[in-house]
C-alpha positions as a printed Julia matrix, in Angstrom:
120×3 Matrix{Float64}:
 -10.43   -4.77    2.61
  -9.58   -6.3     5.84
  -8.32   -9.88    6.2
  -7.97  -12.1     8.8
  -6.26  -15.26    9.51
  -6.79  -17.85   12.29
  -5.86  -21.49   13.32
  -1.96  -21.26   13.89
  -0.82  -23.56   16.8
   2.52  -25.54   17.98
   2.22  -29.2    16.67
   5.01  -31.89   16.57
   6.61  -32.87   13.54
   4.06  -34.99   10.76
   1.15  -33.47   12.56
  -1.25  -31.42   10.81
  -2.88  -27.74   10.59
  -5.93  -25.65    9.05
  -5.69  -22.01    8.69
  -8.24  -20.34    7.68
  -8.81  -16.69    6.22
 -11.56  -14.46    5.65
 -11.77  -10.76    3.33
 -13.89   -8.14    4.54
 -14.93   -7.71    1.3
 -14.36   -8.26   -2.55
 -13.68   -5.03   -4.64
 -13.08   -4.96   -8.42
  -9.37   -4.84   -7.75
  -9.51   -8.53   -5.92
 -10.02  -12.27   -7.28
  -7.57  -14.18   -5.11
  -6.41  -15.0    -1.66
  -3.35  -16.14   -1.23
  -1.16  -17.43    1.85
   2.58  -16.53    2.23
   5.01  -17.3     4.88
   7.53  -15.54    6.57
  10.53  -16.52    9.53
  12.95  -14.01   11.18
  15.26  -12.67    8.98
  13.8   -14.32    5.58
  12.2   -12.9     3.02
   8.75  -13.42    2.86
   7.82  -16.67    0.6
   4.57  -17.46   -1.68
   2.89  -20.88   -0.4
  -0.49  -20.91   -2.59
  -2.94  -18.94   -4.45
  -6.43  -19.31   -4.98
  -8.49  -17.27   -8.01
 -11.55  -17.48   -5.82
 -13.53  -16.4    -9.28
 -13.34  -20.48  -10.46
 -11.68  -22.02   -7.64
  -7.79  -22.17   -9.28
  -5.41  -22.96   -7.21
  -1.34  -22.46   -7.84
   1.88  -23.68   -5.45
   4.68  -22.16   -5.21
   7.52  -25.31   -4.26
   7.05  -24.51   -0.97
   3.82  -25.72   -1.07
   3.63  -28.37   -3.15
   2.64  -31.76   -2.04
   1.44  -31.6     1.95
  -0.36  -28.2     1.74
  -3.64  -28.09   -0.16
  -5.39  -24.75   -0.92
  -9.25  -25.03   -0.85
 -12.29  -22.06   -0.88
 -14.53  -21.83    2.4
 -18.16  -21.83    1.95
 -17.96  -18.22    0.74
 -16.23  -16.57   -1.94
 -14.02  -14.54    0.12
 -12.7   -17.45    2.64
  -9.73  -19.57    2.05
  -8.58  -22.53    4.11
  -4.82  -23.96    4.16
  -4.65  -27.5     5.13
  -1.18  -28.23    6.07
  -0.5   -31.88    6.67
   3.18  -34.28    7.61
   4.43  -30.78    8.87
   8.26  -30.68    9.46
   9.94  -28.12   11.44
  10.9   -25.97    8.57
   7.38  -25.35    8.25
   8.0   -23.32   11.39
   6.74  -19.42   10.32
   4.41  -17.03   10.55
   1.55  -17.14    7.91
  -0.39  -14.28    6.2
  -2.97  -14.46    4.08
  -3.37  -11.91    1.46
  -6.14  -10.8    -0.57
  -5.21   -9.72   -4.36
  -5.38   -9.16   -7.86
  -4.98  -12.49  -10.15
  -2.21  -11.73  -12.59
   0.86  -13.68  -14.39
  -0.39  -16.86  -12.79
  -0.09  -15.57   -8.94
  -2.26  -13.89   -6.64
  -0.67  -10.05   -6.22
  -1.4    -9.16   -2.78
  -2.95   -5.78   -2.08
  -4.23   -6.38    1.32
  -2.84   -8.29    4.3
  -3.35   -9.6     7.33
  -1.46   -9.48   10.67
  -0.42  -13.33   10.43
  -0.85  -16.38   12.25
   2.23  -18.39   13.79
   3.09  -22.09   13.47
   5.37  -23.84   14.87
   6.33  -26.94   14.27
   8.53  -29.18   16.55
  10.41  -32.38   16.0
């Protein structure tokens, strides 16, 4: 399974974003895409899961009220829509593909990332 993410850019501060992502394929082992975020030096953070089996979508805090998880036209495409960004927003972004379990999407697969950056 190969995934891919796109539409990372530099914006200013309370500007907005849509990244998109995109699975190969869909094996038995994965029912979920998910989007996770990472800065220098930080672990890497959980921003939203989607069960892409009925459309369920979870967000971690980080998430939670500007970001909205939504599936693309076909079952194995994801968009994040990332709106009133703020600088902390400031990472790079992967998108994983995954097996639904406990209420999260556990990655198995990931892509190379896509950066934003924010600026105020």
């Amino acid at each position: 399974v190969h995934v891919t993410e796109s539409g990372g850019d530099s914006v200013q501060a309370g500007g907005s974003l849509r990244l998109s992502c995109v699975a190969s394929t869909f094996t038995y082992s994965v029912n979920c895409l998910g989007w996770f975020r990472q800065v220098p030096g930080k672990e890497r953070e959980r921003v939203a899961d989607l069960l892409t089996t009925d459309g369920t979508a979870v967000y971690a805090d980080s998430g939670k009220g500007r970001f909205t998880i939504s599936q693309g036209d076909a079952e194995n495409t994801v968009t994040l829509q990332m709106n009133s960004l703020k600088p902390d927003d400031t990472a790079l972004y992967y998108c994983a593909a995954g097996f639904f379990l406990d209420g999260k999407c556990v990655p198995g697969y990931w892509g190379q990332g896509t950066q934003v950056t924010v600026s105020s």
